[in-house]
N, C-alpha and C positions, 0 to 999 in steps of 0.2 A: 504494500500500500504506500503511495507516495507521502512525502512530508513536505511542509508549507512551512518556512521561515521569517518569522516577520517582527519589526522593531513594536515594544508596546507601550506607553508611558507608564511612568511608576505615578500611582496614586501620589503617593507621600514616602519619597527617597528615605531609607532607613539612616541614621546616624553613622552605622556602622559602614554601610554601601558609601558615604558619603567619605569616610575616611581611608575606608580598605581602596575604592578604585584609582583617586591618584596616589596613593603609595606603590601600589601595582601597575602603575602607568609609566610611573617615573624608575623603577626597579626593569623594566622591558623598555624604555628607552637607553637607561645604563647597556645592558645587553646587546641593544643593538646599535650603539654605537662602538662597545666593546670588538663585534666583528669587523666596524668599519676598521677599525683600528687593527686590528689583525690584520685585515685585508692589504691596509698600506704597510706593514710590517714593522708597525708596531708594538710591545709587550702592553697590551690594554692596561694591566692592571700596575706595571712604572706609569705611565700614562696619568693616570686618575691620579695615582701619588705624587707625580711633580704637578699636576693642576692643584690642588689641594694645598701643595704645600705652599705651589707658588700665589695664591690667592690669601691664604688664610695663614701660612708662616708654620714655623715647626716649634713643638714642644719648648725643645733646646732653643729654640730662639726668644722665647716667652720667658724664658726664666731668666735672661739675659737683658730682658725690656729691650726686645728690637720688636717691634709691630709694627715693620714697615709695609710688608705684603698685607696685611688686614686693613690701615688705613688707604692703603691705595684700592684694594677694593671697596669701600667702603666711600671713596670719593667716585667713585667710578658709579657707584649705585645712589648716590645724592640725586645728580639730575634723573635718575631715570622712578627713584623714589616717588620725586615732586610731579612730574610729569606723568606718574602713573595712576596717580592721586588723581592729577586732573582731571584725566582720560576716564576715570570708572566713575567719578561719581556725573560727569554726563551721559556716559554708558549705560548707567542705573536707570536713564529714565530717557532710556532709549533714543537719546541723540546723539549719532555717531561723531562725533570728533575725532577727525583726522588728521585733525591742524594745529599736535601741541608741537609739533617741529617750528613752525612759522612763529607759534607763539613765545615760547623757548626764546627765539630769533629777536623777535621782536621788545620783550623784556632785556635781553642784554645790549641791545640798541638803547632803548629808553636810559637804560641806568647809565652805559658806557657816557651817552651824551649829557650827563649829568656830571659827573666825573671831569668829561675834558670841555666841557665848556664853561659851568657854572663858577668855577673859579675866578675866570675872567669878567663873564658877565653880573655875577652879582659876588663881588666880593667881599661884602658885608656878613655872609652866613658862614658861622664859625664852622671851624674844622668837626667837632665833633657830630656837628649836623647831617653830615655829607652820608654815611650811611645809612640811619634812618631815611633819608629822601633818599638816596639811591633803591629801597627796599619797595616804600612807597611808590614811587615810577617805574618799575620794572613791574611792581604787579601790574601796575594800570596800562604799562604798554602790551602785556600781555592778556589782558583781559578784553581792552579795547579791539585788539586784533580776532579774539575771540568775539566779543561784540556781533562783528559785519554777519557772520553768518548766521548766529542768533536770528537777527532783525530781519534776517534773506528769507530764516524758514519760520520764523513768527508770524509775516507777515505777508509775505507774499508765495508761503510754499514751495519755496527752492530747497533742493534736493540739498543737504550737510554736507555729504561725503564730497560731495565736487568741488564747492565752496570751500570749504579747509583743505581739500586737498590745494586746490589751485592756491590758495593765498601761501602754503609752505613755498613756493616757489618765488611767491613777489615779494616775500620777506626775507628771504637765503639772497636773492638778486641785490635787493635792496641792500642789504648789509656789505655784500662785495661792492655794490658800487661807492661804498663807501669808503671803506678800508682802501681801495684801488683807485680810488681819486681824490673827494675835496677833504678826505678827513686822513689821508694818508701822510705817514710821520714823513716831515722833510728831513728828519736824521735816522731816517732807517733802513739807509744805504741798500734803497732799493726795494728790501723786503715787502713785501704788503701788508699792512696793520698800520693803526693810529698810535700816537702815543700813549706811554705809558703813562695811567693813573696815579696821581699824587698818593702816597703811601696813606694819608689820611683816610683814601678811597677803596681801601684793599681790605675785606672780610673777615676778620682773624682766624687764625688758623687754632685747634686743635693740639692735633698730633700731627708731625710731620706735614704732609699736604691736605689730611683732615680738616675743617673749618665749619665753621656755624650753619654753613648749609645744613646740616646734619640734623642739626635742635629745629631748624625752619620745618623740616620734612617730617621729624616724630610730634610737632606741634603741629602739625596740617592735617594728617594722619587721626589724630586726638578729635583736632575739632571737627573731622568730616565725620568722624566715628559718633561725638554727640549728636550731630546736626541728622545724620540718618538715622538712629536708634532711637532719639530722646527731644526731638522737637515736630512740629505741628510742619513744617517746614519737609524735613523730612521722606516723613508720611505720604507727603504729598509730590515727592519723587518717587517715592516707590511706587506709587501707586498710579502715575503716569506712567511706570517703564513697565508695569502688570497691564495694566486694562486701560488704556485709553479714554475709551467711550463711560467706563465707571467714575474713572476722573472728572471727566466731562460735566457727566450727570448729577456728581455730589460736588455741582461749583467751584470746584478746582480750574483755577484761570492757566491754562495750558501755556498761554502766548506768555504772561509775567514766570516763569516759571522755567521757559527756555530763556529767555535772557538772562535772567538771575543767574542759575543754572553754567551758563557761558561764561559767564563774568567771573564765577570763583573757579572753571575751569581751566579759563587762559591766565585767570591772574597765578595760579599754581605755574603754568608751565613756565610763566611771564620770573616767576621768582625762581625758579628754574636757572635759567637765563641771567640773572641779573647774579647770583649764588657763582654762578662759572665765570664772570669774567670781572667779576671782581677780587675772586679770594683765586680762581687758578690762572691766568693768562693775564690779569692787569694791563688788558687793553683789548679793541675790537681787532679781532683778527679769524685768520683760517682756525678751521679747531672748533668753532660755537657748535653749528650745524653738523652735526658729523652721525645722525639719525636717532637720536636720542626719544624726540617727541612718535618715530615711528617704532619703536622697540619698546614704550609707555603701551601701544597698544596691548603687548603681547602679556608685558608685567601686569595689566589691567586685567585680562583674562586668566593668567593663569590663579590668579591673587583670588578667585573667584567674585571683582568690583568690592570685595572687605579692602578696609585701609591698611587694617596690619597685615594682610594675606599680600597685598602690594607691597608694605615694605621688605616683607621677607622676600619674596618673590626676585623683588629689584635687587638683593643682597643678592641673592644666587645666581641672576644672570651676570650681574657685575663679574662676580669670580669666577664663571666660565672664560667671559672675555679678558681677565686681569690671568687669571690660569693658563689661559690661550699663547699668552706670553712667551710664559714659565716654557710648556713643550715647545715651543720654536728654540729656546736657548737651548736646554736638556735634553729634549727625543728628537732634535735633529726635525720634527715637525713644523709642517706650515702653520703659523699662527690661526688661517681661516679654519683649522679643525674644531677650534671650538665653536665657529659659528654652523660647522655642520654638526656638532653635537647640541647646540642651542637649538636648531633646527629639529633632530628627531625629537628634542622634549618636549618642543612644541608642538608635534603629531602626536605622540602619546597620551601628551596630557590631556589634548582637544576630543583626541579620538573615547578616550576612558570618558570623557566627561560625557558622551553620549548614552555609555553605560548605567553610569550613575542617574538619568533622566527615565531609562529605557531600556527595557530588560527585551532576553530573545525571547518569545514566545514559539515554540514546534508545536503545529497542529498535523492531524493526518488529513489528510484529503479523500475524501470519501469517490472512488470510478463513477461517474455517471453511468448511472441504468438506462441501454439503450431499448426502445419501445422495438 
């Protein structure tokens, strides 16, 4: 008798399914990235151990107080932190944001032009001022860039994804025209980039290249987690990104709701932005855009749209690619191996999550009775 295979939704995903499939997702992406790694003739399992080490540092090095390899992962997963933050809590409510790249972009523009210009122009605002308003104008050049598309599908039902797609591009252009022309350093023998920020304008550091971006990120994270869990505000994201037409119907103002919405999403990617080129590069240059706001998508999802599932999330892909390193020095490996191991975890884990929704259902199929 034949058998009929078919996806079936789970009423109510058990706790347990919730927890067992991406463990077992991520456990069969290890594996198979283990063969890739065979395959190109490497020992999988040195492999994982110079990523690890080179991300996260050795024992003997801890006991030593060297945490270089941990802080530098750890700067590596700041922007993709804030930006993933962005990216899910407009996710939540079902507005695809595509454009914390642009926005990212556009927050280290805003702050950069604070930095090298306001000195000149208003030379009355004391030195210690200069951060707090650099924090201030980089969210809002981030927010504001998030803004346009807002208002595109508020209001007149333009498609998101196009919109923030396209503006990452007028904001990466935008930037270069800048650094490569009227803002480019006359003393940088060439180079492309602005000048360097007055030290007053520089983010404080941490540990080693570590810096306060870091407290930005687990405070965004904090307040997105009150703001969905514990306010009226909330509630009323969820419950746009559930049911639409329920939102609708129980006077939830849909169009106030995508803007608001945009505006703490770009102003995230926007401080993003404004975090990198203040405390790592001290000035506009190549290095901003380097796909941060599109690898937020991924930390967004895998995070499951939770803030602390984003931050951890962002920690782990940080150390693939900070790991990534490590095997090009050590296994004689091409650096991009980790982005093909970032790649399988991102099949596995997407693919499990269909699991976790939807179970196999086997039915038999009964021969039709011919008359």
């Amino acid at each position: 008798m034949p058998f009929s295979v078919k996806l079936e939704k789970r009423l109510e995903p058990s706790r347990t399914i919730a927890y067992l499939v991406p463990g077992a997702s991520f456990v069969l992406a290890l594996l198979f990235g283990a063969i890739l790694l065979a395959l190109a003739g490497a020992n999988p399992w040195q492999t994982y151990r110079a990523m690890l080490e080179g991300a996260f540092g050795t024992p003997a090095q801890w006991r030593e107080g060297q945490f270089y390899s941990l802080t530098e992962t750890l700067v590596k997963a700041i922007p993709l932190m804030l930006t993933g933050l962005g990216v899910s809590i407009a996710f939540r409510m079902l507005f695809w944001n595509i454009g914390a790249e642009g926005q990212l972009v556009m927050g280290g523009f805003a702050a950069g032009a604070v930095a090298l210009w306001f000195p000149e122009l208003f030379p009355f605002i004391p030195h210690w001022a200069y951060l707090p308003l650099m924090v201030v104008v980089g969210v809002l050049g981030g927010a504001l860039w998030g803004l346009i598309p807002a208002l595109l599908k508020a209001y007149l039902k333009v498609n998101e994804i196009i919109t923030t797609l396209m503006l990452n591009y007028i904001a990466i252009l935008w930037l270069q025209h800048l650094y490569y022309g009227p803002w480019k350093d006359p003393q940088g023998f060439g180079f492309p980039g602005t000048a360097q920020f007055p030290e007053y304008a520089w983010l404080p550091r941490l540990a080693g290249r570590l810096h306060w971006g870091l407290v930005f990120a687990l405070v965004a994270a904090a307040f997105i987690w009150l703001v969905l869990d514990r306010t009226r505000w909330g509630y009323e994201i969820r419950l746009i990104g559930e049911n639409p037409e329920a939102a609708r119907y129980a006077g939830v103002s849909i169009t106030r709701n995508i803007v608001l919405v945009m505006l703490l999403s770009g102003g995230l990617a926007g401080l993003a932005g404004m975090a990198e080129v203040s405390a790592i590069s001290h000035r506009l240059q190549q290095g901003l855009a380097v796909g941060y706001g599109f690898t937020a998508i991924i930390v967004a999802w895998l995070g499951k749209l939770n803030p602390w599932g984003v931050i951890l999330v962002a920690v782990l892909l940080a150390a693939l690619l900070v790991g990534g390193d490590q095997i090009q020095i050590v296994m004689g490996l091409p650096a991009s191996m980790s982005l093909v191991l970032q790649g399988a975890i991102l099949f596995f884990m997407l693919g499990g999550d269909i699991f976790a929704r939807y179970r196999l259902a086997v039915s038999r199929q009964r021969p039709a009775i011919s008359s």
